[in-house]
GUZA-319993 format. One record per atom (N, C-alpha, C): x, y, z. Coordinates in steps of 0.001 Angstrom, whole numbers, padded with zeros to 6 digits, always signed. Example, Ala and Ser with C-alpha at 12.3 -4.5 7.8 and 13.67 -1.06 7.14 Angstrom:
! residues 2
+013190-005690+007800/+012300-004500+007800/+013200-003300+007800/+012850-002250+007080/+013670-001060+007140/+012900+000030+007870/
This chain:
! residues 257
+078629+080371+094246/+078925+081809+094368/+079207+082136+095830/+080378+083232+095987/+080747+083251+097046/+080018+084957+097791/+079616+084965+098595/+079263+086783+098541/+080456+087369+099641/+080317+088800+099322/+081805+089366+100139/+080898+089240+101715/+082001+088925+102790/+081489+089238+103963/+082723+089358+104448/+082944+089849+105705/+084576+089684+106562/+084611+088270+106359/+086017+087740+105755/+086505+087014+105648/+087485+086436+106977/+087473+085002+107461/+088535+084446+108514/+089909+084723+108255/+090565+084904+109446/+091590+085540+109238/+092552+084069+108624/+093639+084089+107297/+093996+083370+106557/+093803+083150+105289/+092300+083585+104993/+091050+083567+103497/+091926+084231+103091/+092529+083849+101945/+091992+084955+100455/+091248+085495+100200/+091046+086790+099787/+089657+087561+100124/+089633+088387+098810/+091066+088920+098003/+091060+089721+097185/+092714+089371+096409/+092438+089860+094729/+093403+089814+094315/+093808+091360+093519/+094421+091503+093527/+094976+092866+093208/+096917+092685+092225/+096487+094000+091398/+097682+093916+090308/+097697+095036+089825/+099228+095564+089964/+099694+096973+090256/+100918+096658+088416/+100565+097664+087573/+101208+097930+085821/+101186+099232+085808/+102183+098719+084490/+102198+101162+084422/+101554+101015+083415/+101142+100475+082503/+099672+100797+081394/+098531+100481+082199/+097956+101625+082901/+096765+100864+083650/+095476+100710+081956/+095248+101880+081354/+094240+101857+080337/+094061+100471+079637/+095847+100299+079104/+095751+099160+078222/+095378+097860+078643/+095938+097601+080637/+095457+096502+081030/+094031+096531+081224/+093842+097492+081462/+091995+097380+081422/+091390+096639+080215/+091715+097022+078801/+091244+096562+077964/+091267+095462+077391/+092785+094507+077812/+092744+093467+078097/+092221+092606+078734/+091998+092537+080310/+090977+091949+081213/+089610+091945+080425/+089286+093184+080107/+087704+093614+079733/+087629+092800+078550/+088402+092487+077606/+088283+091916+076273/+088168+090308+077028/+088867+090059+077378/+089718+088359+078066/+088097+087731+079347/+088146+088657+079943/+086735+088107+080965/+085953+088799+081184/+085413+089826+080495/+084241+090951+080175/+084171+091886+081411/+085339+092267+082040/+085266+092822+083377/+085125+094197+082877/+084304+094817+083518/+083867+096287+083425/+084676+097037+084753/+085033+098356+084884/+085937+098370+086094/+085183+100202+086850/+085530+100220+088037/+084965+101565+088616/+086313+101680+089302/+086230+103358+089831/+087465+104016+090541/+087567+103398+092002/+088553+102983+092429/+089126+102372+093722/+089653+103797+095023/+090226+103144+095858/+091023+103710+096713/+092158+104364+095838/+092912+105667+096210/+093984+106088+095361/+095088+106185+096155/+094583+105498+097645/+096116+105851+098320/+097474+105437+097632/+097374+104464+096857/+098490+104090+096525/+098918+104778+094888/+098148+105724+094227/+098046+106029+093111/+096371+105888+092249/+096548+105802+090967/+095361+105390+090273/+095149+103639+090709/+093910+103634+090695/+093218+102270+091060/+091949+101874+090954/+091341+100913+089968/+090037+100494+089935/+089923+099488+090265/+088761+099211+090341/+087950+097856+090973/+087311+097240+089936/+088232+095838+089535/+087429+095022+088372/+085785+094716+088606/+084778+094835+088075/+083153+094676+088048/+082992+093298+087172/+082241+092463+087909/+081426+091505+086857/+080174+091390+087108/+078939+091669+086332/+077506+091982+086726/+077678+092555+088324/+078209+093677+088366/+078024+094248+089150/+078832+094458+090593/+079452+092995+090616/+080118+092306+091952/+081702+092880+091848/+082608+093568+092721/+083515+093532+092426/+084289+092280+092489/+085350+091955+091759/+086043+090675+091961/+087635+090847+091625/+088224+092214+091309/+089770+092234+091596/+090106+093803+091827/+091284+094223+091706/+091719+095119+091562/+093003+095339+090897/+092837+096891+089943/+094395+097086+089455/+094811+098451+089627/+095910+098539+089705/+096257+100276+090089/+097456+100537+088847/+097857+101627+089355/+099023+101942+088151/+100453+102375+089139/+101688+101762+088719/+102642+101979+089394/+103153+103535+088961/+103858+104236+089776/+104817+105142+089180/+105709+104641+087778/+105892+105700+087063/+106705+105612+086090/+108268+105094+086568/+108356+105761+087301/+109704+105288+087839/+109916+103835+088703/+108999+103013+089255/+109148+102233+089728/+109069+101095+088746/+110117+100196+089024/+110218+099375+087812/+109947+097890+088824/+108845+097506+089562/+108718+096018+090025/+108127+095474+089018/+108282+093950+089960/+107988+092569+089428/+106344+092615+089107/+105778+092392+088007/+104110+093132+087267/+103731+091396+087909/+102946+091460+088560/+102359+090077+089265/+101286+090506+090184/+099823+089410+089509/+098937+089667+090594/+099271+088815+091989/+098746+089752+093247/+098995+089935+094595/+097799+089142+095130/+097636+088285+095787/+096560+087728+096579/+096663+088116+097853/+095110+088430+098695/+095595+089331+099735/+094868+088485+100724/+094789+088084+101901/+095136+087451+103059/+094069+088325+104136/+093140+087658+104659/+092242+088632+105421/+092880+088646+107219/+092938+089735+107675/+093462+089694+109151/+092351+090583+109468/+092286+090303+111291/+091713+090815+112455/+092050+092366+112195/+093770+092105+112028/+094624+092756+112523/+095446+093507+111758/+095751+093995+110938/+096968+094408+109668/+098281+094143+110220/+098129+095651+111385/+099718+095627+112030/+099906+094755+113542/+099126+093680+113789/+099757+092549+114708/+099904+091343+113679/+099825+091860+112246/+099953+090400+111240/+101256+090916+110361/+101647+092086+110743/+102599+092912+110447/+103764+091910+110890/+103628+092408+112181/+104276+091808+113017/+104851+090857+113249/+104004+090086+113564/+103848+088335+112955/+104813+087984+111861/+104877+088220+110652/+105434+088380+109541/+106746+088816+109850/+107018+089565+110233/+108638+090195+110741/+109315+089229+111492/+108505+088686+112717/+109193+087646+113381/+109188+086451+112763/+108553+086641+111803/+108160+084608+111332/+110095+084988+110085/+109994+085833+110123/+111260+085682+108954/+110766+086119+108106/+109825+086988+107781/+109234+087369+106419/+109431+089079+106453/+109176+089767+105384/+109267+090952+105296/+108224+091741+104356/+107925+093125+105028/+107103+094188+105161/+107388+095168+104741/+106988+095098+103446/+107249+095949+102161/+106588+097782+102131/+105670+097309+102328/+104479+098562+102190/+103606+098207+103568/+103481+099841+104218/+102156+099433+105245/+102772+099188+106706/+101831+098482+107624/+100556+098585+107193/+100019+100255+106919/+099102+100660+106395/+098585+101954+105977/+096687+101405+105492/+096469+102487+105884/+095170+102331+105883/+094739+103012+104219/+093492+102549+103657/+093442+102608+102041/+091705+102955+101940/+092177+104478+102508/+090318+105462+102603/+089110+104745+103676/+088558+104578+103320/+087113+104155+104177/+087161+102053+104017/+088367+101772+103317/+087833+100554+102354/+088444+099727+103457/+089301+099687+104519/+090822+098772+104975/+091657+099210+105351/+092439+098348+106011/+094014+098521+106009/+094362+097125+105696/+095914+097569+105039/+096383+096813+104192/+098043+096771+104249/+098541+095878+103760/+100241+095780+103608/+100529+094913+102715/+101913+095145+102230/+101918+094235+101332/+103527+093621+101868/+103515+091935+101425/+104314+091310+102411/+105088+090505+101421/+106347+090110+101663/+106627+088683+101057/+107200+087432+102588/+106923+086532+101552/+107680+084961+102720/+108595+085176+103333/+109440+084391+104118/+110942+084627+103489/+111294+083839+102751/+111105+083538+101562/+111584+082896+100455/+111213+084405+098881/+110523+084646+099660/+109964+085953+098530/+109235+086363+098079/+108348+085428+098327/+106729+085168+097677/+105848+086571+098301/+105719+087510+097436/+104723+088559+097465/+103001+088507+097810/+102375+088823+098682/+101424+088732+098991/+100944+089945+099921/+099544+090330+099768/+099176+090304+101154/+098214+090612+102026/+098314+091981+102981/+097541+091338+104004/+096027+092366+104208/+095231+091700+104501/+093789+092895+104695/+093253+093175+105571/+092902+094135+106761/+091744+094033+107695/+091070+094903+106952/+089391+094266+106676/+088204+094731+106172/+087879+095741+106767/+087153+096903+105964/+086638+097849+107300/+085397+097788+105831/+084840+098890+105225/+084021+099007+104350/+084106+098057+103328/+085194+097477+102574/+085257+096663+101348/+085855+095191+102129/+084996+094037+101562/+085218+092823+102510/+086421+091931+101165/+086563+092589+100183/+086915+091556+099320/+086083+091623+097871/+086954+090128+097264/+085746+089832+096049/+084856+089234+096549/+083471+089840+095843/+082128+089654+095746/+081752+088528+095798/+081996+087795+094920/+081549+086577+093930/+082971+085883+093103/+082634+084317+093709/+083900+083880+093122/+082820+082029+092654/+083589+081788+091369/+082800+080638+090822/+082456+080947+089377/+081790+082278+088956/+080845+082040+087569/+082792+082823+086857/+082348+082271+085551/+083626+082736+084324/+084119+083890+084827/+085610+084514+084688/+085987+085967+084806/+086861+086014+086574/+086148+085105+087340/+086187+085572+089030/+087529+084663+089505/+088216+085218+090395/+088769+084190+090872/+088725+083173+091366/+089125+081976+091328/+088771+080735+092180/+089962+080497+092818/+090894+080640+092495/+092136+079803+093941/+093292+080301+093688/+094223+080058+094335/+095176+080793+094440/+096521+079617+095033/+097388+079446+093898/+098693+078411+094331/+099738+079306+094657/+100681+078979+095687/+102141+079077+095933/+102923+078552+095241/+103769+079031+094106/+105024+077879+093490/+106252+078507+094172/+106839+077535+094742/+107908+077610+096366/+109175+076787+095380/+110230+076746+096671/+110766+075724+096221/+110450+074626+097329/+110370+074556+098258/+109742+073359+099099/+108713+073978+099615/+107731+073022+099832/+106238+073164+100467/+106518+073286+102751/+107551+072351+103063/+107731+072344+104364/+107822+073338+105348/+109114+074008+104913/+109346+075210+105543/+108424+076437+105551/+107895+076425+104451/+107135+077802+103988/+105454+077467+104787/+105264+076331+104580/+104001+075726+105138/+104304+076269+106604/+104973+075997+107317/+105552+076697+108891/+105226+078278+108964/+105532+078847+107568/+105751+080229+107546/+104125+080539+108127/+103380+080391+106878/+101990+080411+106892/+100803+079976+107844/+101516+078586+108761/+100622+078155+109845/+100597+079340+110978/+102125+079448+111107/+102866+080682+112500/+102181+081966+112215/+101779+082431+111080/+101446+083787+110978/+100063+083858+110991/+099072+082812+110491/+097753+083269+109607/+096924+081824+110583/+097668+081018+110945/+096939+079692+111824/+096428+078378+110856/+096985+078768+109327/+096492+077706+108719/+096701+076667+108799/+096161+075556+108756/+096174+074375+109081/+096718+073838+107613/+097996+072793+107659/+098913+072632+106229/+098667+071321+106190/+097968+070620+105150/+097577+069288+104919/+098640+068565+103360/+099937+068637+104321/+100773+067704+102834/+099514+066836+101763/+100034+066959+100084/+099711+065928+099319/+100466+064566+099289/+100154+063394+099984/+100917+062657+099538/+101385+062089+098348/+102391+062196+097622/+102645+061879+096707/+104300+061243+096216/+104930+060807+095511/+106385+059918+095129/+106872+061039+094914/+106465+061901+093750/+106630+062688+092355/+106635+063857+092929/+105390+064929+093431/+105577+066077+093862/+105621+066421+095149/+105272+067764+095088/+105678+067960+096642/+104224+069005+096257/+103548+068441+096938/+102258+069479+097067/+101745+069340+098772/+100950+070549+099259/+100415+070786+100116/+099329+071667+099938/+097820+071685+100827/+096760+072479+100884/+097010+073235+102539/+096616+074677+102087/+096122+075629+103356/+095311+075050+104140/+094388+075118+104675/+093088+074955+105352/+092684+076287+106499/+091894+076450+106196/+090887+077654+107553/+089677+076946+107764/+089629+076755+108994/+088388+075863+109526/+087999+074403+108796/+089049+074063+108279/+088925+072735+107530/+088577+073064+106342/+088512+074298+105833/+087843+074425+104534/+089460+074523+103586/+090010+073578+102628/+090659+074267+101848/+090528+075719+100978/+091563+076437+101068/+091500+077912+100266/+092955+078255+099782/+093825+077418+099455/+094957+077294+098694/+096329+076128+098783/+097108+076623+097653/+097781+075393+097962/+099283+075357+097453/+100182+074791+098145/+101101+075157+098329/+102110+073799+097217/+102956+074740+096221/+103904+073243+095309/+104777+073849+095217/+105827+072901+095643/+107587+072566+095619/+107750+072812+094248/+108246+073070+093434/+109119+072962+092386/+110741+072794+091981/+111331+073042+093343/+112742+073257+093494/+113265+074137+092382/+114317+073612+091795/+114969+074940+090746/+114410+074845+089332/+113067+074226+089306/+112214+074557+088230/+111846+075894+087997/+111789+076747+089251/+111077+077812+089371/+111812+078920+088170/+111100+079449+087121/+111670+080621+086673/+112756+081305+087132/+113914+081780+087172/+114572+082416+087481/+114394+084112+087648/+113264+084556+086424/+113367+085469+086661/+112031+085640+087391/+111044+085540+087847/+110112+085207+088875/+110571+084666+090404/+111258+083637+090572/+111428+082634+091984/+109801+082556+092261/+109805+082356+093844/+109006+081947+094623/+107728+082938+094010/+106339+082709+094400/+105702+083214+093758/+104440+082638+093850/+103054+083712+094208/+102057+083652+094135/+101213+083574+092606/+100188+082173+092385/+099374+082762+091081/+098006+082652+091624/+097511+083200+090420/+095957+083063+090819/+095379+082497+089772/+094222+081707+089822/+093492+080887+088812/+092493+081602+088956/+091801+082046+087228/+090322+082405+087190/+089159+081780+086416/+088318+081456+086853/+087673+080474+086003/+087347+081029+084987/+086826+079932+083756/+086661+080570+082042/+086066+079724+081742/+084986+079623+080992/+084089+078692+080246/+084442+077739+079644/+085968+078196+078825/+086385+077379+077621/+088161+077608+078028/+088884+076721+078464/+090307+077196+078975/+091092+077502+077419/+090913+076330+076105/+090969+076607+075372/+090990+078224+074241/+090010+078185+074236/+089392+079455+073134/+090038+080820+074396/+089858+080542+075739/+090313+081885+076448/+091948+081814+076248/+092487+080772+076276/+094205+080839+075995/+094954+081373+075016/+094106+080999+074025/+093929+081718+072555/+093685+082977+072466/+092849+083110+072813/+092630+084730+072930/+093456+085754+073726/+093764+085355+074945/+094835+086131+075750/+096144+086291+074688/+096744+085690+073888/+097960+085555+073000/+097231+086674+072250/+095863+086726+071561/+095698+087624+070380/+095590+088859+071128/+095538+088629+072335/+095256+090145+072862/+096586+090876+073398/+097370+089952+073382/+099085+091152+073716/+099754+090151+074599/+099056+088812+075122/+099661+087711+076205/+100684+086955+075753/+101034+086213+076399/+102319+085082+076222/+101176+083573+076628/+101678+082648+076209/+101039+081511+076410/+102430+080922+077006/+102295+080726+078759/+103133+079582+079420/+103081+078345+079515/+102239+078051+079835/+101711+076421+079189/+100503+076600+078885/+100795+075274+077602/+099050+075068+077028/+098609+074419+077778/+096791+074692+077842/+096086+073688+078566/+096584+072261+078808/+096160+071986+079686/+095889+070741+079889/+095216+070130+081308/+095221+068818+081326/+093978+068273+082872/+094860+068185+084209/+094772+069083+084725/+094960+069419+086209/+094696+068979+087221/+094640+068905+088329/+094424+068413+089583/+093002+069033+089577/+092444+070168+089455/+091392+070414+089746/+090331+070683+087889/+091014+070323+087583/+090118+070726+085984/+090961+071104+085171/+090614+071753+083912/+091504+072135+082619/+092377+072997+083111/+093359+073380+083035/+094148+074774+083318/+095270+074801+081645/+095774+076470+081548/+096726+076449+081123/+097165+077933+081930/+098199+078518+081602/+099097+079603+082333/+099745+080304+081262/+098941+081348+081129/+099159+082775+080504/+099760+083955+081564/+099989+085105+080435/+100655+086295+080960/+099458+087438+080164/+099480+088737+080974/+099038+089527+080293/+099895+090389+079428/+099825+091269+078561/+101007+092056+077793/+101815+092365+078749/+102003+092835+080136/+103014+093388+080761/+103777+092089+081673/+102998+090885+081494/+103788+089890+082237/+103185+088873+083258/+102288+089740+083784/+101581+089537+084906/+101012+087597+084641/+101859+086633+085822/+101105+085483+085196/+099970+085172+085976/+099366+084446+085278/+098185+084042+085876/+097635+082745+084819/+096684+081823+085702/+096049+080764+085388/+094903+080642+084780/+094274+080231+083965/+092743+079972+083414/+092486+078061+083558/+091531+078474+084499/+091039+077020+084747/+089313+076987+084222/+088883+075470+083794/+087752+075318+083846/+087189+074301+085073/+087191+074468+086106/+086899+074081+087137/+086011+072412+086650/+086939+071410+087206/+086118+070264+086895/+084634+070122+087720/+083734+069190+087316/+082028+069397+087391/+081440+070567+086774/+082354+071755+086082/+081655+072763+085800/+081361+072807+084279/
């Protein structure tokens, strides 16, 4: 278990996911990983804070009716700094969507992509440090890049955030891990023109689940798409679901667990 504290600047600290059914996605999550949810920051509109025994561990808001983006959870990136990581980001070749803007008593925040496209982004903590607790069923555990090359983009991420990029050696793929202080906290795979077309480049997030099985299943009965079925992963069981509005995301059973 992880507890919230200011996170190093680079951590993943929080994941967040912006739909125009906020009710219905609630009831999905809540059915899918028993998340109970409380009222958030509203700078950006309606917004709650996913609850598991108590701990927050995501967030979802509701877009305007009129705004028609890409429905994908956002992994957000802890900085010193918002707007000198702003910055950073502008010169590295990347671009600065939203922000930075400050989000009530909780942060400031922005939201960024690569330059390849990849949506993410960025946090300085002020009152809210992040998710709570990451490890037991429901919480997030990690967070992959699907790129089309790991090289360039790995550059992106060292230049802006200081992560240290540890290629996978391998024939077959093209994988790479983040590192902050030597600690891995994500990881970066090539796919070339595998990538969805209507997605590209693109952040997911993996959440752990007791049973990757019986939860894959269930996400389909609950309004989901099943992207791939389970199967044994680099780090444990995974398969890759959608929620009713699209949003993809991973269910892993974390191997030793």
């Amino acid at each position: 278990m992880t507890e919230a504290t200011r996170r190093t600047p680079g951590t993943p600290c929080w994941v967040s996911l912006m739909v125009h059914g906020l009710d219905a996605t609630q009831e999905f999550y809540r059915a899918l990983f028993g998340w109970e949810f409380e009222p958030g920051p509203q700078h950006l509109g309606p917004y709650v804070r996913a609850m598991l025994d108590g701990e927050e561990v995501a967030g979802i808001g509701q877009l305007p009716p009129d705004r028609h983006l890409r429905i994908a959870w956002t992994p957000y990136l802890a900085s010193d700094d918002a707007d000198e990581t702003a910055e950073s980001i502008r010169c590295c070749g990347g671009t600065v969507a939203v922000g930075p803007l400050d989000a009530g008593e909780a942060g400031r925040m922005a939201l960024c992509s690569d330059p390849v496209g990849a949506v993410f982004g960025v946090w300085e903590a002020d009152a809210h440090h992040g998710t709570a607790t990451a490890g037991p069923p429901g919480t997030p555990v990690w967070n992959e890049l699907l790129t089309y090359e790991t090289s360039s983009v790995g550059k992106f991420y060292r230049a802006v955030f200081g992560h240290e990029v540890e290629p996978v050696v391998s024939a077959d793929h093209d994988w790479a891990t983040l590192h902050v202080d030597g600690v891995p906290v994500a990881s970066l795979h090539g796919v070339g023109n595998a990538l969805p077309r209507d997605r590209g480049p693109h952040w997911m997030t993996y959440f752990e689940t007791v049973d990757v099985d019986t939860a894959a299943r269930l996400a389909v009965e609950l309004g989901g798409q099943l992207l791939r079925p389970p199967y044994e992963g680099r780090t444990g069981r995974v398969a890759q679901v959608t929620d009713p509005e699209g949003a993809v995301f991973a269910l892993v059973r974390s191997a030793g667990r």
